[in-house]
Structures are given as C-alpha cells and as structure tokens.
N, C-alpha and C positions, 0 to 999 in steps of 0.2 A: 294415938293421935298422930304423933310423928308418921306411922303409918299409910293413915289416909292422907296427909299432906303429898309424899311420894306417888301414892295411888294415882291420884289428884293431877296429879302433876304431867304423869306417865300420862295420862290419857290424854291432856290438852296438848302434850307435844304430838300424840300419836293422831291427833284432829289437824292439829297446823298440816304435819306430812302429808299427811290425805290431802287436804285445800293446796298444797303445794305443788303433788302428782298431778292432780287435777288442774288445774290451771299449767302446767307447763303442757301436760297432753293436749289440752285445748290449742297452746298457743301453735303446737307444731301441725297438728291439723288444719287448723286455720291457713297458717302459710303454704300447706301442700296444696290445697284449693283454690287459695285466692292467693299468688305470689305477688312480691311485691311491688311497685308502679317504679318504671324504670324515671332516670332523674330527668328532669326533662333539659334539652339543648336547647342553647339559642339558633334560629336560623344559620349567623353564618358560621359557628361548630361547627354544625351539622356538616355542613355544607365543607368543609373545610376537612374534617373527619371521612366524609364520602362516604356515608352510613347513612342509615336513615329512611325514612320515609320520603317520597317524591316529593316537592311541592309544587306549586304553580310558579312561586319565586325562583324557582332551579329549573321549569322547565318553559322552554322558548317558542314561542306560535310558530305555525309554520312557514311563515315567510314576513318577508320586511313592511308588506303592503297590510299583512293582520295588524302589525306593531302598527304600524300609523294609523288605521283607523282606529285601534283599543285606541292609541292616546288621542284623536282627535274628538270622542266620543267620551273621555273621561273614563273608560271601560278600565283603562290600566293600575290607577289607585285603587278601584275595588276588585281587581283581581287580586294584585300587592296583600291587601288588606284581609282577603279572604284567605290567601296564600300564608301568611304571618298565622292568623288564629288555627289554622288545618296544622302548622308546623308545631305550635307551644302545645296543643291537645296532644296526651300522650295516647297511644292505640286501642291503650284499652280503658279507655273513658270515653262514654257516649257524645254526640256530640252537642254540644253548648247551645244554650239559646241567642248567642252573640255569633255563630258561627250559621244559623240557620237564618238571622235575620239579612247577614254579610250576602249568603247567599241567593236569597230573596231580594234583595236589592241587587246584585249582579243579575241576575235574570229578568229583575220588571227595565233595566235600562237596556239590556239588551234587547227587549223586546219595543222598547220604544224608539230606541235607533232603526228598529225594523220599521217601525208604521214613519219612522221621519223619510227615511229614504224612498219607501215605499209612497206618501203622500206626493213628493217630488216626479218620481216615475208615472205615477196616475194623471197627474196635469200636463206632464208632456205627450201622455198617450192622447190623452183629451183635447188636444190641440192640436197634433198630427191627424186625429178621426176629423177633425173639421175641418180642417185645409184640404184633407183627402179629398169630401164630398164637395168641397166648393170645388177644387180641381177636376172633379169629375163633371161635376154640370157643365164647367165651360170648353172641356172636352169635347163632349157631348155635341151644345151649341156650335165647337170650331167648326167639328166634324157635317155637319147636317151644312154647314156653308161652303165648307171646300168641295163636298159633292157636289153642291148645286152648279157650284161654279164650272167644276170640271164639267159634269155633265151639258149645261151650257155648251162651251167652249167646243164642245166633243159634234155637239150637234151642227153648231155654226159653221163649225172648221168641215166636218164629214157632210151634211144636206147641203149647206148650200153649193158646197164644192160639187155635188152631181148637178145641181141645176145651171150652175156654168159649164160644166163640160155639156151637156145637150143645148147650148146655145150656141156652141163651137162649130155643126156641122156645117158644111160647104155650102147645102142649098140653101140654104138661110142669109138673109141679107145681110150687109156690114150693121146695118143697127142694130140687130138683133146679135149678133157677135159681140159692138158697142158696148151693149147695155149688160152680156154677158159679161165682158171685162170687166165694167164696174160692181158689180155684185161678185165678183172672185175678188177684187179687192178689199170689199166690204165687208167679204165673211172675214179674209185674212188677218186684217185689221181686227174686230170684233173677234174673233176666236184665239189674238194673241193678248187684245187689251183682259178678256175674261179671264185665261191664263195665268197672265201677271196676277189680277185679285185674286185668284183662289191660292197661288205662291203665298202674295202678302198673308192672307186669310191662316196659314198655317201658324201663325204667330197667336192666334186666340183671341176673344174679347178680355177684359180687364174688368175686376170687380172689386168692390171695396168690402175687408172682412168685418164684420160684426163681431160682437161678445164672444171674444174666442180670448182666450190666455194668449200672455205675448209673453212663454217662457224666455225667448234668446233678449229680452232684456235689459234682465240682470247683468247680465255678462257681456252686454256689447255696448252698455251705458245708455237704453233707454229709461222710457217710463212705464213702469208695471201697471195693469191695468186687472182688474178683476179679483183673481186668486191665485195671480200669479205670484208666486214666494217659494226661494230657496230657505230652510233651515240654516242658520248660521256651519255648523257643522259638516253641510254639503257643499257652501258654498268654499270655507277654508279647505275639504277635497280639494274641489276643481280648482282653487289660485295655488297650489301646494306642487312642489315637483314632486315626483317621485320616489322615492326612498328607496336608495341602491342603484339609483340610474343616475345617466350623465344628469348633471343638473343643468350642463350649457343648452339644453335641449328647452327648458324651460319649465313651469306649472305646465298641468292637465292643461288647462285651458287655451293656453299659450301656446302648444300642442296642436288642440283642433283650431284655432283660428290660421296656425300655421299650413294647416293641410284644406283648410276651407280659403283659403290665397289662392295654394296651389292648384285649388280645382275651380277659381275662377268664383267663387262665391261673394266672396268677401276683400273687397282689394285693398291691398295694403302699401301702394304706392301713390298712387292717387285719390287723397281726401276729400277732394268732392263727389266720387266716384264713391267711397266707401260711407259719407254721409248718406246718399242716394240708397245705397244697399241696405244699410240699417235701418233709416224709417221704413223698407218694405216688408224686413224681417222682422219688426218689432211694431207693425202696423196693427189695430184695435180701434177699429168704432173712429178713425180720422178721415173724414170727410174728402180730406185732401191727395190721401193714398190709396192708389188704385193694385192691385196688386195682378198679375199678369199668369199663363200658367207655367212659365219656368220659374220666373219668382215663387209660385207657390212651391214647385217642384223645388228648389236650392231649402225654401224655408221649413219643409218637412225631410230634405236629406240631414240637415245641420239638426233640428231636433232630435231627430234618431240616434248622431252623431252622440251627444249631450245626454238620451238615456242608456246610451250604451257605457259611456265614463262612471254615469251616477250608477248602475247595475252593479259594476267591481264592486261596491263597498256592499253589496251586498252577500256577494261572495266571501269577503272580510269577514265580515260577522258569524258565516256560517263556518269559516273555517277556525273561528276563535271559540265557537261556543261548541266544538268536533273535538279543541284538543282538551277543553275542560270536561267534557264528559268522558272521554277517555282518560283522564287524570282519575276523573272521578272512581271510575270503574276499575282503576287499579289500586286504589287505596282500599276499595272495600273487601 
C-alpha cells in the first residue's frame, strides 16, 4: 500500500514537470515572436527624449503663411489632435478607429476649405467675364465712331481742300476766288470741329451693368447684390496682415487698397472723389450708375487684384496637406 502511495505520487509530480516544461516553452516562444509592446510616452517625453516617432505636433508646415491659414480654417486643432492619437499609438498596433475618424475629418475640412475658396474665386471669375464682354461691346461701339469721325474729318479737311485750290487760278474771277475762300474755311473749320468729337469719342459710351456680382463690395463697404458672398474665413484672410511681415504695412486688404490709390483707382484723399469711385465699382442693376470703359477697365484690374490674394490660401492648403502626406509616408 505504502508503495503505490509513492508510486502515486512520483507520477503526479512527474505530470506537474511536464505542464511546467511546457508552459514555460510556450511562454519563451511566444515572446521570441510576438516581443513585447514598448511602454508608451507622452508627447512631450518624447519629444524631450528626442526619440521617437515623427509627429505632426514636432513637425512644423512649411512657412508662416500655412500656419495662418491651418489656424484660420480651424485645420490646426485637428492636426494637434490627429498628431496626439498618431503619438499615444505605439508602432506596432494597428491603427485605431478614433485615429481613422481624426483623420477623416482632417481631410473632408480640408477639402471644404478648398470648395470655400474656390466658390470665392468662381464669382470673381464670373464677374470679370461680364465686365469683360460689356467692355468689349462699348469698345466695339467707341471704335465704329471714332472712325467714322476721323474718316469724316479726313475727307472734309483733304476734298474739300482740292476744290479750293482749283478756285485759286488767276483766270478765274475774284468771286470765284471769293467763294473759294470761303469753302477753305468751311472745310477748316468742319474737319477741326469732326477732329475734336472723334478726340472726345475716344472716352467711350457709358452703360449701366445688369445682374452681374459686385464682388469689391464687401471690402469697400458697399451692398452685396446677387451671390456675392465672401466665407467668413476669406474674409478674416484679407482683413488679416501678414504673419512674419512688417505689420505697419497693414492687412492684405489694406495692402491692395494702398496700391489701388496709387494707381489712381481708388482715391484715398478726396472723399467725394472716392464716394464716386465706389458706387461704380460696386455698381449692380442701379439705374443711377452708368459705368464708363476705364471704370469697367479699373473694376476688372481690382478684381483680378482680389483673386489673386484669395488664390494664396490656396497654395496654403496645398502646402499643409504636402507636409502631412509626407509625415505620413514616413511613419509607415
């Protein structure tokens, strides 16, 4: 009896060893496979450590002008925020569905800062094409008058001028001499008065624009008329100086009204003079304003002006969504 007790005994220790071998074999295979997940930093360890993985939070857009659009657009907290959950994920864990949504949502805003700027840029396209062709008809119209007139002029001044000199010959009587003189004055006169109006005439007829946008506006303190509308976030752009530049220089805007003074567009010493300039630049469907073709011509240089300031931020956005795909591409 005592016997098999030993027996007994011997065998269930010699079972535990086994389960023992076995299980510690496991566990070291296990970890030669699957090592194990390093401990995770906070951002600024990390960062502070100088180790690590890239993040967006450590790495900086490429100029001051990205940074102000990311923060005008709100782009900058979800970079932040996408930059944080990319940082706590350690390398070898897939990534999160909180990290996929982060990133989904930095992409549909960047995409809708594109169609805001972009809806901005299309209404001022839209409004320069129609000043265009109205400028062009009264062109058109100057031009078919200042010929006629020249032409005129050319004629009265050169025929009649032969038929006075053949009333000039000797054999011919003083009256017919007479009357030659007064037909050399008559042309004179008449081929300097046609002259002068085809001069004037170069100045154009005047029309009043119809259903057209009156982009300059906004920004010059008219009344919007149609579909004319800046995005809040274009318009904080343009009132906004620069970031990194003199700031005595002023906002974008304050900028082109400065260099639209200087070139005589928009006058900025005389008020009644610049009253006058504004209702022709922000004219639409007003009965009252007639618009001329250097006025149209000043009101389609300033709007060009106006889509070339809003185009920057589009440059902005394409150089912010260059450095996160690059970030990207280096994490993976």
């Amino acid at each position: 009896m005592c016997h098999q007790r030993v027996a007994r005994a011997v065998y269930e220790a010699g079972i535990m060893a086994s389960i023992f071998i076995f299980w510690t074999a496991a566990v070291i295979i296990a970890q030669s496979i699957h090592p194990p997940a390093p401990a995770i930093v906070p951002p600024a360890a990390t960062a502070e450590a100088g180790s690590g993985p890239q993040t967006l939070s450590a790495y900086a857009l490429p100029n001051t002008d990205a940074d102000e659009t990311a923060h005008i657009f709100g782009l900058d907290s979800k970079l932040q925020r996408l930059a944080t959950l990319q940082s706590e994920r350690p390398s070898d864990v897939p990534t999160t569905l909180e990290e996929l949504s982060a990133r989904q949502e930095l992409l549909e805003s960047v995409q809708a800062s594109f169609l805001d700027v972009d809806s901005v840029l299309a209404e001022l396209a839209n409004e320069q094409s129609d000043l265009s062709s109205i400028r062009a008809a009264l062109q058109n119209r100057r031009d078919k008058t200042v010929n006629r007139l020249t032409t005129a002029a050319l004629l009265t001044g050169s025929g009649l001028g032969a038929g006075v000199s053949a009333t000039q010959f000797s054999g011919l009587g003083s009256t017919t001499q007479d009357v030659g003189d007064a037909i050399g004055i008559g042309s004179g006169a008449a081929s300097t008065i046609l002259s002068i109006l085809a001069a004037r005439a170069q100045k154009g007829p005047s029309v009043r624009v119809e259903e057209t946008p009156n982009m300059l506006a906004p920004l010059l303190g008219g009344v919007p008329v149609g579909n004319t509308h800046y995005p809040p976030e274009v318009l904080q752009y343009l009132q906004s100086p620069p970031m990194g530049k003199d700031p005595s220089r002023g906002t974008r805007l304050e900028q082109l009204m400065a260099e639209w003074d200087k070139a005589g567009r928009l006058s900025a010493a005389d008020p009644a003079t610049r009253r006058r300039q504004i209702a022709a630049l922000t004219a639409s469907g007003d009965p009252a304003v007639k618009l001329t073709i250097d006025q149209l011509t000043d009101r389609i240089a300033m709007l060009g002006d106006v889509r070339g300031r809003v185009s920057l931020m589009k440059r902005d956005l394409a150089n912010i969504m260059r450095s996160y795909s690059a970030l990207e591409r280096e994490q993976k």
